[in-house]
C-alpha positions as CSV (number, residue, x, y, z in Angstrom):
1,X,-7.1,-9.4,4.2
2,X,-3.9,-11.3,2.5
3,X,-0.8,-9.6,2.7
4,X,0.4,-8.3,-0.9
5,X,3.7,-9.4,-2.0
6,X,6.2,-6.4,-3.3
7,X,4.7,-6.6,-7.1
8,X,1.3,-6.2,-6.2
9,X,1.9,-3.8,-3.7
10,X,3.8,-1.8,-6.4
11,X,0.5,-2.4,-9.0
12,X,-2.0,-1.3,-5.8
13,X,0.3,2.3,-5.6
14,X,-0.3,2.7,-9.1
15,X,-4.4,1.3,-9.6
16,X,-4.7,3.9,-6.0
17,X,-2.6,6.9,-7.8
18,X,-5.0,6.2,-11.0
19,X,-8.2,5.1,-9.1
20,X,-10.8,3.0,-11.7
21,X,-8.8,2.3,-14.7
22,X,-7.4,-0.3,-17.4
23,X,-4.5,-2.3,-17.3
24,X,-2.9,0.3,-19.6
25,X,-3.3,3.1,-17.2
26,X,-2.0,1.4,-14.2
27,X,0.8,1.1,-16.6
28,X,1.6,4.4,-17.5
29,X,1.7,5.2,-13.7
30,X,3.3,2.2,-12.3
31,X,6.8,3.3,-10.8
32,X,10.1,2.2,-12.0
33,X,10.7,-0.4,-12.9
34,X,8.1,-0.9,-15.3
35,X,6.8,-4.6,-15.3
36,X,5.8,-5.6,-19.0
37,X,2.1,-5.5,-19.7
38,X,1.4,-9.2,-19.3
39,X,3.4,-9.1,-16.0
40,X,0.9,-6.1,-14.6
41,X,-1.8,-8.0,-15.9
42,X,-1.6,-11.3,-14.5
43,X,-0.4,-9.1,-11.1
44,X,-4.1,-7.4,-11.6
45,X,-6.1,-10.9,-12.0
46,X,-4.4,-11.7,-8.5
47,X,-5.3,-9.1,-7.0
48,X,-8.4,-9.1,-8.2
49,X,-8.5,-12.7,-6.9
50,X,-7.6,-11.6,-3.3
51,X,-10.7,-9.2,-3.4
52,X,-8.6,-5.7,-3.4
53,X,-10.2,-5.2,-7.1
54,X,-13.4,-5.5,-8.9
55,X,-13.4,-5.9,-12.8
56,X,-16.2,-4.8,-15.0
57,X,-16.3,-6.5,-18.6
58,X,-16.2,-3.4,-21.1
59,X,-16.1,-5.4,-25.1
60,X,-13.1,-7.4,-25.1
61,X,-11.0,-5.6,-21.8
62,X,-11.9,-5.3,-18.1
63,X,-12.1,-2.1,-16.4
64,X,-10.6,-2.4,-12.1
65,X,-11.4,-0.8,-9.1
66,X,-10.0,-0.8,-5.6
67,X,-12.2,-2.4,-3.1
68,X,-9.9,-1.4,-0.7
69,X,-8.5,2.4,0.1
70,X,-5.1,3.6,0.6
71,X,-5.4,4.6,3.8
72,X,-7.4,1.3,5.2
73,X,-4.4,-1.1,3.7
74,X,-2.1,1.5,5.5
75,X,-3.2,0.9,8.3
76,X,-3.9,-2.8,8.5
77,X,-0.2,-3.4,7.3
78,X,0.5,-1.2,9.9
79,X,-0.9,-2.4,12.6
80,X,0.0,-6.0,11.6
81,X,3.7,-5.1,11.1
82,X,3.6,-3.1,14.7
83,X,1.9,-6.8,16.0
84,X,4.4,-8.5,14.2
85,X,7.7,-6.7,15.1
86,X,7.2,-4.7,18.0
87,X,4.9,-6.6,20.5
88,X,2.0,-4.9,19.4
89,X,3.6,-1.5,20.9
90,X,4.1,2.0,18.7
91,X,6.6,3.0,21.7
92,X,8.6,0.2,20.7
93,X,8.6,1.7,17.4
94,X,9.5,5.0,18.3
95,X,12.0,3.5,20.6
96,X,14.0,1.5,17.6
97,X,13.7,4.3,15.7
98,X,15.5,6.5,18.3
99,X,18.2,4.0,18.9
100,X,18.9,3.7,15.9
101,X,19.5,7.2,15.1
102,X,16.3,7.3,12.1
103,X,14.2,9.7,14.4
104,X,15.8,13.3,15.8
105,X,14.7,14.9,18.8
106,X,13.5,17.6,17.1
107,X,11.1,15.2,15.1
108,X,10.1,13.3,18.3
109,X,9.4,16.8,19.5
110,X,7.1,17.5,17.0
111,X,5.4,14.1,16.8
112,X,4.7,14.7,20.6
113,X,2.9,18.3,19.7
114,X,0.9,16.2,16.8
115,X,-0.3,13.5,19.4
116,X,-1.1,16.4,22.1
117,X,-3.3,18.3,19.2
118,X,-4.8,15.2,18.2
């Protein structure tokens, strides 16, 4: 799976908040700022060319669909951006995130009682 640049990971929020849709609709819930139409569409065609959509024909407009969910991206960027930044360790993660004061105890505390729950 390619990595999306910014724009196309702003498009993919809105096609996943709208789900099968048109160019139009991805439009009306794309979030600030707004690209112009043809800038969402050509966005749309890449995407479509990296395999995270599926167009059907429907007269003279194409319909999209995620091949991909949310939650599956989220987690492959995820896991790729632990890999990459963080030598492949989530208590390295934790750990930055502690030292640099972005992470209280209290939340560590509760992350700890979500692991133990499972």
């Amino acid at each position: 799976m390619e990595k999306l640049t910014k724009q196309e990971e702003a498009a993919m929020q809105a096609i996943w908040k709208v789900g099968k849709g048109f160019v139009k609709d991805f439009l009306e819930a794309h979030a600030e700022p707004i690209p112009p139409y043809t800038t969402l569409a050509s966005t749309i065609k890449n995407l479509e060319k990296k395999g995270y959509l599926a167009s059907t024909k429907m007269g003279n407009v194409y319909e999209y669909t995620p091949q991909i969910a949310e939650g599956d991206y989220t987690r492959k960027f995820m896991s790729g951006f632990v890999k990459d930044y963080f030598e492949d360790s989530y208590k390295e993660l934790v750990t930055f995130f502690a030292k640099e004061k972005k992470i209280s105890p209290d939340e560590l505390k509760e992350i700890i009682r979500m692991i133990e729950k499972k």
